[in-house]
C-alpha positions, 0 to 999 in steps of 0.5 A: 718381669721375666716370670713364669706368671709372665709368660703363662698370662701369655698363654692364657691370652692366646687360649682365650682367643681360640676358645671366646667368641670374642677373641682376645687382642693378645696375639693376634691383633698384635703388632706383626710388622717390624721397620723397614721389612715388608712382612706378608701375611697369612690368612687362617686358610693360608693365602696371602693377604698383603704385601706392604710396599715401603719406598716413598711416593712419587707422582709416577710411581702410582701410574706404574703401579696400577697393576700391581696386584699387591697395592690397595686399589683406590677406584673413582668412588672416594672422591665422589664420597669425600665430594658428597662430604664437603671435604676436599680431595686436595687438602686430604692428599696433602695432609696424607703426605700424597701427591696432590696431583693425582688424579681422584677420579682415575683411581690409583693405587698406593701401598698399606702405608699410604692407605693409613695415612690417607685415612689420618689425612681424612680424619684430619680435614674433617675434625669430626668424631662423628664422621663415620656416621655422616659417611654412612648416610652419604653413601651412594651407588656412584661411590660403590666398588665393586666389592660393595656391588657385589655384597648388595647382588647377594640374596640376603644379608649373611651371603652379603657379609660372607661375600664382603669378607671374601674380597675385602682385601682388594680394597682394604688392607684388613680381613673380616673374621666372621663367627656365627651362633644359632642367635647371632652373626658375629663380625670382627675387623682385623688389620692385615698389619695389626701393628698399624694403630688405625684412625679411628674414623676408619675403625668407626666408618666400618662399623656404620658402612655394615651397618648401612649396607645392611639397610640399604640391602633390606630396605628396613632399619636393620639394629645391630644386636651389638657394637663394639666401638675402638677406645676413645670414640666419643659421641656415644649418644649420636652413635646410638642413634645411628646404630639403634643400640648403645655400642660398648667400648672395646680393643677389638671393634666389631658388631653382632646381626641378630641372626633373623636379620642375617637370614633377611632377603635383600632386595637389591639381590641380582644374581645376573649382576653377580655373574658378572662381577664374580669373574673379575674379583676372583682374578684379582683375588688370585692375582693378590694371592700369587703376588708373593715370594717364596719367602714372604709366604714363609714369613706370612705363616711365621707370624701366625704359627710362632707363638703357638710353637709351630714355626717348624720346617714341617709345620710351614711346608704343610701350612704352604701346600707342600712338602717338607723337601719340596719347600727345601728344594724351592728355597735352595733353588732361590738362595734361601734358608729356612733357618734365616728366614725364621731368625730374620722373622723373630729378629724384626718382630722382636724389635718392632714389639720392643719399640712400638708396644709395651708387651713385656718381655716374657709376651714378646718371648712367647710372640715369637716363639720361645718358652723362656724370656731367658732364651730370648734375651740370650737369641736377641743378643746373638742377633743384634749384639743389643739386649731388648732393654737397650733397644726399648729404652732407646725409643 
């Protein structure tokens, strides 16, 4: 297992998902967030996305944490959907393993855990396949956030998705990676944290609430060019229906405008709401990207700059806006090193890799950072006293 022919399929991958339109799942869907360590990532452009926030719930700690710029936000709005949905707040919380008595149309905010688990509790109550579509159909102005108010503001519909993807993260742990051609407008989904398995509801209620939000904005029955579904949907014959095109199964959900479409003017274009919105989103975008420590921006950019080799002092200052003493001084101000930072970041990737993926060896060599599965195996035994065929077959 430990190839050379291991470790350049692994290249391969990674070079697959710079140059296609469709980017590979090899790495950067990839598992990034190793157990019991809170890992903060890093967007393309370098702001932080997210911090998770691991202790466990308690009833009070949902009412400290409304202003905590790092938690998901979770407005009135779902309990209004999952009301409109015949499925009960109470029964979801409880399935979510959330306090049931918080209060739904209060709004409250939890961490990325809590987010997932909410969805698994959703997926759970409904017992549906095809929930996704009947959330779709059961969206309302009363179940909006403002996020979605503020795409529906847009001219048309390619301002709308550029808008969607711009605030995303306020209220979704997850980014939306845009790519246009002159014949398409071509969306993909990612997690903050891919390493999370997502319910497939919510991978699939992504895919119908664009394309819902497409013909509520148009007022026409906008198709989709195409849609990328998540293994294991089943009830293509109902999505297909819905969506007017016969989605295709694929590890990397998303779909594709045609880009007339794209170009179509929304209806429900309101620039003086917009003016008013705006404010308030990019506050609360600035206060998420501020949120972090020194060292979870270190992390964030270490995951996304390891496998191609450029987790160095040079690389991470520059990626952070800075210079490379400027960063040293930072980190020697705050105790840190940035050596240990890199060995702690390769450490809890390295294990999360081996317990919850079935990447090989020389693929988690090259995830994080190194040219030889030989130099991993040597570095994972220096940190953990463990070889990585203990630890995996420990699990």
């Amino acid at each position: 297992m430990h190839t050379r022919h291991g470790r350049r399929q692994a290249r391969t991958l990674q070079n697959k998902g710079r140059g296609s339109k469709h980017k590979a799942t090899l790495p950067n869907s990839l598992l990034r967030e190793a157990a019991g360590l809170s890992i903060c990532p890093i967007s393309a452009h370098g702001v932080v996305l997210a911090r998770l926030a691991n202790d466990e719930p308690r009833p009070q700690r949902y009412k400290d944490n409304m202003q905590d710029p790092n938690r998901i936000s979770l407005e009135h709005g779902w309990a209004v959907l999952l009301h409109d949905l015949k499925i009960s707040p109470a029964n979801v919380l409880r399935r979510a393993g959330l306090p049931t008595d918080l209060n739904p149309a209060g709004g409250f905010k939890i961490s990325v855990d809590e987010y997932f688990q909410l969805w698994e509790g959703i997926e759970a109550e409904a017992n549906e396949p095809t929930l996704a579509i009947r959330i779709a159909e059961a969206l309302t102005p009363e179940a909006f956030q403002p996020t979605v108010f503020a795409a529906l503001c847009s001219s048309t519909l390619r301002q709308a998705v550029y808008r969607l993807s711009q605030y995303k993260r306020l209220c979704a742990p997850m980014e939306i990676p845009i790519e246009e051609s002159a014949e398409s407008l071509d969306l993909g989904w990612r997690w903050l944290e891919p390493g999370r398995v997502s319910p497939r509801a919510l991978a699939l209620a992504e895919l119908t609430f664009m394309t819902q939000l497409a013909r509520m904005g148009t007022r026409s029955r906008i198709v989709p060019a195409s849609v990328r579904v998540p293994p294991g949907t089943t009830h293509l014959e109902a999505f297909e229906a819905f969506f007017g095109v016969r989605p295709s199964i694929c590890q990397d959900h998303g779909l594709s405008f045609y880009a007339q479409d794209a170009d179509r003017p929304f209806l429900t274009a309101n620039p003086g709401l917009w003016n008013v919105f705006e404010p308030e989103l990019r506050r609360r975008l600035s206060e998420l990207e501020a949120g972090a420590s020194l060292e979870e921006k270190i992390r964030g950019v270490l995951l996304e700059s390891l496998p191609s080799g450029e987790g160095s002092i040079r690389n991470v200052s520059k990626r952070l806006g800075m210079s490379s003493r400027t960063l040293q001084r930072q980190l020697k101000a705050e105790g840190l090193n940035f050596r240990d930072i890199v060995r702690a970041t390769r450490e809890s990737l390295s294990r999360h890799y081996l317990k919850n993926t079935n990447l090989s060896y020389p693929e988690i060599a090259f995830l994080i950072g190194f040219d030889e599965p030989s130099s991993f195996f040597r570095a994972f035994r220096k940190w953990t006293g463990m070889t990585p065929e203990t630890v995996r077959a420990a699990v």
